[in-house]
C-alpha positions in Angstrom: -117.6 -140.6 18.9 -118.1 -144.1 17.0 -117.0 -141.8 13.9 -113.5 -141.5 15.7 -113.6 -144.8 16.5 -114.4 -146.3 13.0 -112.0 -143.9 11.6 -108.9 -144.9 14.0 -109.9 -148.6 13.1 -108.9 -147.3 9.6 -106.0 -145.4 10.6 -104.2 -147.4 12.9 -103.9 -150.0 10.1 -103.0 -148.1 7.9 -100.3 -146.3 9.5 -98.6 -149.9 10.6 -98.6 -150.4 7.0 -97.5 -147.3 5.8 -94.6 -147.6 8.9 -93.6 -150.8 7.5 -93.7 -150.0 3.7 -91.2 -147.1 5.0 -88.6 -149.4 6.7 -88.4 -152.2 4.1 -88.0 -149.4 1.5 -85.0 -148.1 3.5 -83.5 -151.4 4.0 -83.5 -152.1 0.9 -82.2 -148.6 -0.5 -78.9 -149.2 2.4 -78.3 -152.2 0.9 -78.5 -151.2 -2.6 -75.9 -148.2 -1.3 -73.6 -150.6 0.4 -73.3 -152.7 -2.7 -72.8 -149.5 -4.9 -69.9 -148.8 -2.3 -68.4 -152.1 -2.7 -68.5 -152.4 -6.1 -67.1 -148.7 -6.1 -63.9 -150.0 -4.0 -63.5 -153.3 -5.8 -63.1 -150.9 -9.0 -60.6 -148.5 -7.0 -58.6 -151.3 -5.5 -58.2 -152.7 -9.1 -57.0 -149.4 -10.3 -55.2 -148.0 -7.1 -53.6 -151.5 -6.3 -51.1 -152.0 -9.3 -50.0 -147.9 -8.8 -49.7 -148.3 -5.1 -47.5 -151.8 -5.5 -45.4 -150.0 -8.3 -44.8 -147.1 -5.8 -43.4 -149.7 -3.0 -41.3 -151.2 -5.9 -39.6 -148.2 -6.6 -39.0 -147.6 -2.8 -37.4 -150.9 -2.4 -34.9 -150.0 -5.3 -34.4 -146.2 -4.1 -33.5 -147.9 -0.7 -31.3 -150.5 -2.3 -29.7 -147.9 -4.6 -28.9 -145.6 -1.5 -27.4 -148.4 0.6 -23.5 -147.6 0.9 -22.8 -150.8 -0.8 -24.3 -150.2 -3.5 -23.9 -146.5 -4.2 -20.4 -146.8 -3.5 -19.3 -149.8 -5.2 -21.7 -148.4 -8.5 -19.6 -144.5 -8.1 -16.5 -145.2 -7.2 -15.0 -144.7 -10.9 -11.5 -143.7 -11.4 -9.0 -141.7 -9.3 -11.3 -138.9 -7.9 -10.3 -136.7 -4.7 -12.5 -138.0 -1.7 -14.0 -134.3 -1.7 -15.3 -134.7 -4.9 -16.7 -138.3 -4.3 -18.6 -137.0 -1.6 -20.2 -134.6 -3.9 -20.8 -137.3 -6.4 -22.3 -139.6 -3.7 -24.5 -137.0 -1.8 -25.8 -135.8 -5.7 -26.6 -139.1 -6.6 -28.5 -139.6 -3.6 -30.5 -136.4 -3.9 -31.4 -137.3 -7.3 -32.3 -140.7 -6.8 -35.1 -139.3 -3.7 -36.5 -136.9 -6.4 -36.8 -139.3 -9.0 -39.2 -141.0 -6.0 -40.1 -138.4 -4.3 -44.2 -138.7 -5.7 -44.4 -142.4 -4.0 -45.0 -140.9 -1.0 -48.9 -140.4 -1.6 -49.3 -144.5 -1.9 -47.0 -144.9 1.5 -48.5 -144.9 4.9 -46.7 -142.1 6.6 -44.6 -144.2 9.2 -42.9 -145.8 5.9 -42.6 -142.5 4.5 -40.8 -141.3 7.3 -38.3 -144.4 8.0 -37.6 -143.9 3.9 -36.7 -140.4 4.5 -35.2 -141.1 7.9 -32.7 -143.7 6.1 -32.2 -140.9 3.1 -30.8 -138.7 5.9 -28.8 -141.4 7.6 -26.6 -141.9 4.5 -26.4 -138.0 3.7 -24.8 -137.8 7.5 -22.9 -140.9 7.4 -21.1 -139.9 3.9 -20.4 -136.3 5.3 -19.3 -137.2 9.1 -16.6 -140.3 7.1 -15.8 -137.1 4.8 -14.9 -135.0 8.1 -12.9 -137.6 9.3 -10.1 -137.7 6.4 -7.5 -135.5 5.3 -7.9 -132.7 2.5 -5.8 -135.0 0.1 -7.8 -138.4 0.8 -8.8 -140.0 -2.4 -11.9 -141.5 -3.4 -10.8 -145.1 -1.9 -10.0 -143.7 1.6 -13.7 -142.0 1.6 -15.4 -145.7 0.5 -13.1 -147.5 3.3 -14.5 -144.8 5.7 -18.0 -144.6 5.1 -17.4 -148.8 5.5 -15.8 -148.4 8.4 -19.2 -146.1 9.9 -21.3 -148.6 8.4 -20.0 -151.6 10.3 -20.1 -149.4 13.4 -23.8 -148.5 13.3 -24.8 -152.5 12.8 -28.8 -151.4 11.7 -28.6 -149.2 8.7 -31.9 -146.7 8.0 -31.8 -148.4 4.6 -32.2 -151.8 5.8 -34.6 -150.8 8.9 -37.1 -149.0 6.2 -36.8 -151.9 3.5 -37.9 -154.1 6.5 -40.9 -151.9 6.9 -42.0 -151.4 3.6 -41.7 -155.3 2.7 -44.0 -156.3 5.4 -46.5 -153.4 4.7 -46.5 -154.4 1.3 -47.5 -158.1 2.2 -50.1 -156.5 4.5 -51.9 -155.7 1.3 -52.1 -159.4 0.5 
């Protein structure tokens, strides 16, 4: 029995110390990690950030490109049939979202969705002012028109989602 006894003397010690070696060693190996996982998202956000703030700069211009005043006042060239302005509006605007459509994976998906939700708006708004004219119309009466629909909506998609994206972009900073 005093062998058991001598022998736990030994033990118990021991263990406390072996127990103690054990949790300063795991300490210190999560805090090593956690560094390694900082330094690992300090190197993404230096790559990721530039690509990401490049992706909301293109956005901005896709949605100032697709505002009716712009797109009309940049296509309205000549003495085209309003018909075939439509077409030349509505392809312009399809192009332009391709050209942008790979931004979307550095956009939260709210913004995303306002951007393609604005998109939409001006494809509807361009064909209902289309609707509303006669087969002859020119080019001029489909601009006045699609004016006309703009000042009746008062907040544009374009101008809603360019609101959004600015102030997630400063949200970065």
């Amino acid at each position: 029995m005093e062998a058991l006894t001598e022998f736990g003397k030994i033990i118990l010690p021991a263990g406390a110390v072996l127990y103690a070696m054990f949790l300063t060693t795991r300490m210190f190996l999560n805090k090593e990690y956690e560094k390694r996982l900082i330094d690992i998202k300090i190197k993404n956000n230096a790559t990721v950030l530039p690509v990401r703030l490049q992706a909301y700069e293109r956005i901005c211009l896709f949605l100032e490109r697709i505002a009716p005043k712009n797109l009309i006042v940049r296509l309205n060239v000549g003495e085209m049939s309003a018909k075939e302005f439509q077409q030349v509006l509505l392809h312009e605007i399809r192009e332009e979202f391709g050209h942008n459509l790979s931004q979307q994976v550095y956009m939260s998906e709210e913004s995303w969705n306002l951007v393609k939700n604005a998109m939409e708006e001006i494809i509807m708004l361009v064909n209902e002012a289309s609707g509303e004219l006669e087969e002859e119309a020119k080019s001029i009466d489909l601009a006045r028109k699609v004016f006309e629909k703009v000042i009746e909506k008062q907040d544009l998609g374009t101008d809603i989602a360019l609101s959004f994206v600015k102030n997630e972009i400063q949200q970065v900073f």
